[in-house]
Every structure is written in structure tokens, then in C-alpha cells.
C-alpha positions as CSV (number, residue, x, y, z in Angstrom):
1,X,-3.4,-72.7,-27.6
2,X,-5.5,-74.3,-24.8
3,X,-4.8,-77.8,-23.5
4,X,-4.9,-79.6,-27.1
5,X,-6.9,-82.7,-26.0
6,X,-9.8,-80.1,-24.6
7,X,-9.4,-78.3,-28.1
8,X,-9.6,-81.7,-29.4
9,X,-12.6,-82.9,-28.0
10,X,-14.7,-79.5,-28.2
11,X,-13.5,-79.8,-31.9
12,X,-15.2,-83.6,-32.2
13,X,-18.6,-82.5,-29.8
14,X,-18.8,-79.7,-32.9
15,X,-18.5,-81.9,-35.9
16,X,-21.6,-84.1,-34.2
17,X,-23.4,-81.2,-33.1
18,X,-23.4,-78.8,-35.4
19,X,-22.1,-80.6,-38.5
20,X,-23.6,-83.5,-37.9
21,X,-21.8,-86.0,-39.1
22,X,-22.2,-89.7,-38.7
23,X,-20.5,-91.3,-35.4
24,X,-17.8,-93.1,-37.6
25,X,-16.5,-90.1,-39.2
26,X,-16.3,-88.2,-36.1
27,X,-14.2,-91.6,-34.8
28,X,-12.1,-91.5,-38.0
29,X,-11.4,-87.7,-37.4
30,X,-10.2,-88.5,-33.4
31,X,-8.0,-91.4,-34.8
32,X,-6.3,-88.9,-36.9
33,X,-5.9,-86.1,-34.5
34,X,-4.9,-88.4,-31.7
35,X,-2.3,-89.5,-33.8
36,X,-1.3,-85.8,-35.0
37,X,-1.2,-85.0,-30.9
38,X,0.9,-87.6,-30.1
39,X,3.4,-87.1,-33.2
40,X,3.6,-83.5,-31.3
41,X,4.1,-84.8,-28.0
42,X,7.6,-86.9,-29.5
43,X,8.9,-83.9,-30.7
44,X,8.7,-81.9,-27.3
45,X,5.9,-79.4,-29.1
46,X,3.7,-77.8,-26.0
47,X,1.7,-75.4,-27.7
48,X,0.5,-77.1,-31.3
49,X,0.1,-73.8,-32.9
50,X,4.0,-73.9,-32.8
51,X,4.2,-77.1,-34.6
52,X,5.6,-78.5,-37.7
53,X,2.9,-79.4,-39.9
54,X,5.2,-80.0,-42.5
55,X,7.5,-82.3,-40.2
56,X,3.6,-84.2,-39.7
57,X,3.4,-84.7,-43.2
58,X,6.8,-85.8,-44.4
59,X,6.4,-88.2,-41.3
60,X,3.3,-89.5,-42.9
61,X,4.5,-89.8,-46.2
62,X,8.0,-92.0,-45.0
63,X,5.7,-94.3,-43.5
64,X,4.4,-95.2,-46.7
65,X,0.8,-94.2,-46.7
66,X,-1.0,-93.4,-49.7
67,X,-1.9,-89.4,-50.8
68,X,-5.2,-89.7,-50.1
69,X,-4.8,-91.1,-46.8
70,X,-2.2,-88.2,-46.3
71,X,-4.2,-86.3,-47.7
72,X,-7.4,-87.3,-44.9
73,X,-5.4,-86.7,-41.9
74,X,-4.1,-83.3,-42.6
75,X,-7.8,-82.2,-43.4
76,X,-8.7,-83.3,-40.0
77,X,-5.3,-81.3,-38.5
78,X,-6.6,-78.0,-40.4
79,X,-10.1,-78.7,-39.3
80,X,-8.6,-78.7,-35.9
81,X,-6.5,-75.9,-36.2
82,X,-9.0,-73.5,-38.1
83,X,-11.6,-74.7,-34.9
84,X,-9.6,-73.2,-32.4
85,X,-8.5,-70.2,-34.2
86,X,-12.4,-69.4,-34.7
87,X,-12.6,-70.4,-31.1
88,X,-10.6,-68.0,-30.1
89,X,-8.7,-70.9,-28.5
90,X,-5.5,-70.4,-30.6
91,X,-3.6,-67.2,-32.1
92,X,-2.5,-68.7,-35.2
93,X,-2.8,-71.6,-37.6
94,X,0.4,-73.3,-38.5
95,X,-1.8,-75.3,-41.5
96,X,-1.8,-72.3,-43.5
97,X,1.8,-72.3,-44.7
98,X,1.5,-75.9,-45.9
99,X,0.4,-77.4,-49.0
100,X,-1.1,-80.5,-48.9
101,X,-0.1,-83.6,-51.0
102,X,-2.3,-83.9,-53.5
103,X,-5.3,-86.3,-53.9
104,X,-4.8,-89.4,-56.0
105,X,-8.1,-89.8,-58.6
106,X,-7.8,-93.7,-57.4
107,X,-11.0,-95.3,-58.3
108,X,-12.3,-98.9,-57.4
109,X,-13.1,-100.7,-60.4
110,X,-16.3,-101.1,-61.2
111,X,-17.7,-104.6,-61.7
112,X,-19.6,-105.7,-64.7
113,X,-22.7,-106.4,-64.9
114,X,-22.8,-110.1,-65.5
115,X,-20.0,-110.0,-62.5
116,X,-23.2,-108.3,-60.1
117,X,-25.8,-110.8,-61.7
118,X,-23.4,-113.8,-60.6
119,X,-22.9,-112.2,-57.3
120,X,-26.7,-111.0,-56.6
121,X,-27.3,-114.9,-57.5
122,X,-24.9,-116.7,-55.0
123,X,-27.4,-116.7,-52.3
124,X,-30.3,-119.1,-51.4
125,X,-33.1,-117.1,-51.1
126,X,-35.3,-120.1,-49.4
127,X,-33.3,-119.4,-46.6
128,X,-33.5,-117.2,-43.6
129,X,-29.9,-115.8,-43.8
130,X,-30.1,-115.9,-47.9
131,X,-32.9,-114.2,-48.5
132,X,-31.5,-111.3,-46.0
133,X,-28.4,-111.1,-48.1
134,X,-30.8,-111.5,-51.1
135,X,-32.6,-108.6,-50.2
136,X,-29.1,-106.7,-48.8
137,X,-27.5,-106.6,-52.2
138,X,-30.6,-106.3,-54.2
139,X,-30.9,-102.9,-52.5
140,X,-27.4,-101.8,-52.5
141,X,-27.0,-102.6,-56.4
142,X,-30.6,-101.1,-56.6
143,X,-30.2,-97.7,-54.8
144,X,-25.9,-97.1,-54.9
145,X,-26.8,-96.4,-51.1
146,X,-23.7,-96.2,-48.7
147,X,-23.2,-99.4,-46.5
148,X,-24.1,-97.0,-43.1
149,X,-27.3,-95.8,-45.2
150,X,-28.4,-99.7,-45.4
151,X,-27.4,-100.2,-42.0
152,X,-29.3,-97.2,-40.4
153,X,-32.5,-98.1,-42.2
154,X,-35.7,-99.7,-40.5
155,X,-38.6,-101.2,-41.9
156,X,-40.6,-97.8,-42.0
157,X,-38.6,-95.9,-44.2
158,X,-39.2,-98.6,-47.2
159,X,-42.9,-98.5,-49.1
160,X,-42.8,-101.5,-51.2
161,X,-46.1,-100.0,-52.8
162,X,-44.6,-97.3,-54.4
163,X,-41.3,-99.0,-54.8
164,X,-39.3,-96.7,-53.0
165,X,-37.3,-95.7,-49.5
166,X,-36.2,-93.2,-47.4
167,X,-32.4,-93.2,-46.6
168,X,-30.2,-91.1,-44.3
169,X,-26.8,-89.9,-45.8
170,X,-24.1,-88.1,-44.8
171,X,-25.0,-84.8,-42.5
172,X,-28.1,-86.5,-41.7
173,X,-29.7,-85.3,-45.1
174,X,-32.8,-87.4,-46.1
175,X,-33.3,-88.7,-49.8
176,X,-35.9,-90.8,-51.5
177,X,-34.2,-93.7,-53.7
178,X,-36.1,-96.0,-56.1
179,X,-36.1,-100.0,-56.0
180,X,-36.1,-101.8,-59.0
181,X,-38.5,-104.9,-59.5
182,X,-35.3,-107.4,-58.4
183,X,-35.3,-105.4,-55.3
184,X,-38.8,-105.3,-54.4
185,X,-39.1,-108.8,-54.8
186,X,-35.9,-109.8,-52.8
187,X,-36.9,-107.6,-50.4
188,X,-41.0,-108.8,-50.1
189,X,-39.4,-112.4,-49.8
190,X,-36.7,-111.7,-46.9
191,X,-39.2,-109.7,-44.7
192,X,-41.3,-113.2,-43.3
193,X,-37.7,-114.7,-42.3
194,X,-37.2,-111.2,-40.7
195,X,-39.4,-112.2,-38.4
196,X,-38.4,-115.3,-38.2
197,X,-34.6,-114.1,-37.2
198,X,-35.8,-112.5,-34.3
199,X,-38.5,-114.7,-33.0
200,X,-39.6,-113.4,-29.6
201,X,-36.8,-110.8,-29.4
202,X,-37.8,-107.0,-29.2
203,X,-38.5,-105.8,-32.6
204,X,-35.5,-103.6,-33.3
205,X,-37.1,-101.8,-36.1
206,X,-34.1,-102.2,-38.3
207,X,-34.3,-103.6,-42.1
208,X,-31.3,-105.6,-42.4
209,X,-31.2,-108.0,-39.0
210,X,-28.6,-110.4,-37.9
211,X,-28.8,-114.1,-37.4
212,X,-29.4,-112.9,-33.6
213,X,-32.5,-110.3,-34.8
214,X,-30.3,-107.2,-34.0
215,X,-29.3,-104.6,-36.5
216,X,-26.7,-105.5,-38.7
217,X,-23.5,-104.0,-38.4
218,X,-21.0,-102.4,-41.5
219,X,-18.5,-104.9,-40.6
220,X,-21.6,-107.7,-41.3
221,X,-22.7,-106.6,-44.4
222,X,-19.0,-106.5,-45.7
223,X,-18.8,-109.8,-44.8
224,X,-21.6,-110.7,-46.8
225,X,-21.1,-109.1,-50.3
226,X,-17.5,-110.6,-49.8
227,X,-18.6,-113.9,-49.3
228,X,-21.0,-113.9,-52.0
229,X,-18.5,-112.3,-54.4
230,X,-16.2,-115.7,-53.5
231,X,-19.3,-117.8,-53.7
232,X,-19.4,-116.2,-57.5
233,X,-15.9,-117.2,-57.7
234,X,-14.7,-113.1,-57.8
235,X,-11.7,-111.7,-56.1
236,X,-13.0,-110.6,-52.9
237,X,-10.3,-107.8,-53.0
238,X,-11.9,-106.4,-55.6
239,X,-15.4,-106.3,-53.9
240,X,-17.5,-104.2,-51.2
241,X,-20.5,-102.4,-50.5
242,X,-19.1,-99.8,-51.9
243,X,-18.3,-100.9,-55.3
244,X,-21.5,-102.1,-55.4
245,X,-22.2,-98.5,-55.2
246,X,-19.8,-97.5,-57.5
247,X,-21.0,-100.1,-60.1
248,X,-24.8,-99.2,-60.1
249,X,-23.6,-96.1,-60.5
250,X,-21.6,-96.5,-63.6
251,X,-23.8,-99.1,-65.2
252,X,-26.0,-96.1,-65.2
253,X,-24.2,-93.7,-66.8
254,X,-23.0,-97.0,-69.5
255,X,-27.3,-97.1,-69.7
256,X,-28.0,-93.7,-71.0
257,X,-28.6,-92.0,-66.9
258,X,-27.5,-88.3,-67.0
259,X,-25.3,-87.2,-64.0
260,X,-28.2,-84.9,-62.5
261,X,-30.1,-87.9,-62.1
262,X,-27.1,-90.1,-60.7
263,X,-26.6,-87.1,-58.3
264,X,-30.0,-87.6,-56.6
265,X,-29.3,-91.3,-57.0
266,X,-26.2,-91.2,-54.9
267,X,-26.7,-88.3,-52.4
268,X,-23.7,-86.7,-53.8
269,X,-23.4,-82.6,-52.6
270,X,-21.1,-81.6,-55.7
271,X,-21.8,-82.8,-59.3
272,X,-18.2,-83.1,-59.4
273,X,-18.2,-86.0,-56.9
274,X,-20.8,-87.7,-59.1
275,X,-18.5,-87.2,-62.2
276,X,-15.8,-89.0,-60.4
277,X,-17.5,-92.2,-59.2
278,X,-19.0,-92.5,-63.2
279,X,-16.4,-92.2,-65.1
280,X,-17.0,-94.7,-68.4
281,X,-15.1,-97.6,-70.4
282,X,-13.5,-95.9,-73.2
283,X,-15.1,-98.9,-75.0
284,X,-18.7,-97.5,-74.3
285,X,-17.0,-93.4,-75.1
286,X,-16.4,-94.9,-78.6
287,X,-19.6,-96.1,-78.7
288,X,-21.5,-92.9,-77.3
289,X,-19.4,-91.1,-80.1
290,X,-20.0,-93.3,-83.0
291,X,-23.7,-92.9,-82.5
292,X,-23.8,-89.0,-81.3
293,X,-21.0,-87.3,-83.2
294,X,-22.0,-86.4,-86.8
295,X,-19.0,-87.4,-88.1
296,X,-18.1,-90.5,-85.5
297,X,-18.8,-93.5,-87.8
């Protein structure tokens, strides 16, 4: 196999370029493989195509990490394997003889609804910085968007008009989402203290701006959902962008929304990832099957 950082790195320039992926995966894939190199580099292994893949994962597994993160690295160890074999940069593929540990269906917990009407309500929206966050979590509740799809999006891919926006999701594929009334409102009142954030600063075109006027980061809008969740007087552990995401999603499917629909919502490839993040409260099954089944009452 050639010099495995070069395979490495022509590996990453190919998951940008031709798979395009978002900067922080391809970051989260050289953190793994770095960490695969250097497990190889202990053991004396010159040539990876000769390694141990299963020594890598039994390593990984004594160190405590869950499956799924197990699971994560050794997907980006195949990817890298498979790369150079395609490449023509390797002879064989040492990944195929190992079975992977397999991936735990670990969910986060969906919030209720009065738990997201608490939190949406902790802000002050006759402020600057609160009626950002007001607008923030209006849309993330309102859309399930991903966190990076809220913080890649400017003030031209949102039509307040018609009540929608434009986001960009993994692979750099486009979708239209919808905004409820909540969110068009939240969002109408935050976009005069937009302005007012960056005051005579360049215009950076983003949505979502910083108490500086630049484009907020993942790491900001964390922080904000979290404090807002304590502000409700919520765990914070059990709170993030994402289970915002997770919750609008399964409040749906609690609402009557069929998973072709949620699909779209979301920006989900497979229906089966869809069926995942919506999985119901066997209080609302017995419900659904009360009312539907002929024989349920």
C-alpha cells in the first residue's frame, strides 16, 4: 500500500470532492483514520493492508466506547481501505474478513410537547439576542432541520411570503421545508435586530448572526437550545438541536404525518432512517389501535 497518510489524504480530498460531504464529516472521518494510523504505527504495522483490523476493534471496544461509536470508526477504516484498493493503491483489503460490532438502535428521547412550548418560551423576544434564539428554535422545532443546515442558511434562501426555505443537507442536496405561523412570526420579529447585531459590519448574508454580526457557529446554537432548556428548568443533558429535530419529527408522526411526508421533512435518503427517528409512545400505538383496528376497543 502507498505511504498511508498520502492514501489518507487522497481518501478525505475524495469524500469533499466527489461525495461531497460537509467539512465536519470529512474532519470526523480524518479524526478516525488518524487514530486507526497511529494504532498501526504502535504495533510496528508498515504496510496497513497487513494490519489487524480485528486487533483495532477489540482495542476500541476495551477502551469502553459505545457500538455505535465502534461501529463509526471502522466505517471510516473500510472507507479507507476499499479507497485504495479501487485506487489501485493497495492489493488487498484486510476489512473484509471482519465483522463489525453491531449498531445499537439508541435513540434520544424525544421531548414533549409542552417540554418544547416551555423551552420555545424561555426567551425574550424584545430583545436582540432573544428574538435570534426566538427565531433559532422556532425554525429548528418548525423544519426538524440539522443544526449545520440552520447554520449554513442566509437570509435568501427563506421567503416569509410563501412560508417556506431552502436548506442544504447532507451531500449538498437542496430541499424546501415549510414554517409554521410560530416560525414566521419569530422569524419577521428577529430580522430588524439582525440588523441591529451587525450595525455597520459587512452584511454576512447568514440568517442566524452572533452578538458580533457573524454567522453563528454549531457550537453557538448548542449553547443556546441548552440554555433555554435550563431556563425552562429541563435537563440540559437531555436537550440539543438535534432532539429538537427528533421531537418535531415524532410529534408528527404522534399528529397523524405519514413517514413519506416526514421523509421530505427531514432530508432523510432511506425511509428506514425516517422510521427510526419516529418511532411512537406505545401510549399513542394503543391509541392508533383502539381507533383503527376493527376489533381494538
Amino acid at each position: 500500500m502507498t505511504d498511508p497518510a498520502t492514501v489518507r489524504d487522497e481518501f478525505l480530498a475524495a469524500l469533499r470532492t466527489e461525495r461531497g460531504l460537509a467539512p465536519n464529516t470529512v474532519q470526523a472521518y480524518r479524526r478516525d483514520l488518524d487514530q486507526y494510523l497511529a494504532f498501526l504505527e504502535q504495533r510496528g504495522v508498515a504496510d496497513p493492508a497487513e494490519g489487524d483490523i480485528a486487533a483495532f476493534v477489540a482495542a476500541l471496544r476495551a477502551r469502553g466506547l459505545r457500538p455505535s461509536t465502534v461501529v463509526r470508526k471502522l466505517a471510516a477504516v473500510r472507507g479507507l481501505h476499499r479507497f485504495a484498493v479501487m485506487e489501485a493503491l493497495a492489493t488487498a483489503d484486510p476489512t473484509l474478513l471482519v465483522d463489525g460490532p453491531r449498531r445499537g438502535a439508541s435513540l434520544p428521547k424525544a421531548l414533549t410537547v409542552a417540554e418544547v412550548e416551555a423551552i420555545l418560551a424561555s426567551p425574550d423576544p424584545e430583545t436582540p439576542l432573544g428574538a435570534r434564539d426566538s427565531a433559532l428554535m422556532e425554525f429548528l422545532y418548525a423544519t426538524g432541520s440539522r443544526v449545520t443546515e440552520a447554520v449554513d442558511l442566509d437570509t435568501t434562501d427563506i421567503d416569509l411570503d410563501t412560508a417556506s426555505a431552502v436548506v442544504t443537507g447532507k451531500g449538498s442536496k437542496q430541499r424546501m421545508v415549510l414554517l409554521g405561523r410560530y416560525a414566521v412570526d419569530a422569524i419577521a420579529r428577529y430580522l430588524p435586530y439582525r440588523l441591529e447585531l451587525i450595525g455597520g459590519r459587512g452584511d454576512p448574508g447568514a440568517l442566524f448572526v452572533n452578538a458580533r454580526g457573524g454567522r453563528l457557529t454549531r457550537q453557538g446554537m448548542w449553547g443556546i437550545v441548552r440554555r433555554h432548556a435550563a431556563g425552562a428548568g429541563i435537563d440540559i443533558e437531555r436537550v440539543s438541536p438535534h432532539v429538537l429535530r427528533h421531537s418535531a419529527a415524532t410529534h408528527m408522526v404522534e399528529g397523524g404525518a405519514d413517514l413519506r411526508s416526514i421523509q421530505e421533512m427531514l432530508g432523510h435518503a432511506s425511509i428506514s432512517t425516517t422510521q427510526v427517528y419516529t418511532r411512537v409512545s406505545p401510549a399513542h400505538l394503543l391509541e392508533v389501535y383502539r381507533t383503527a383496528h376493527p376489533r381494538g376497543l
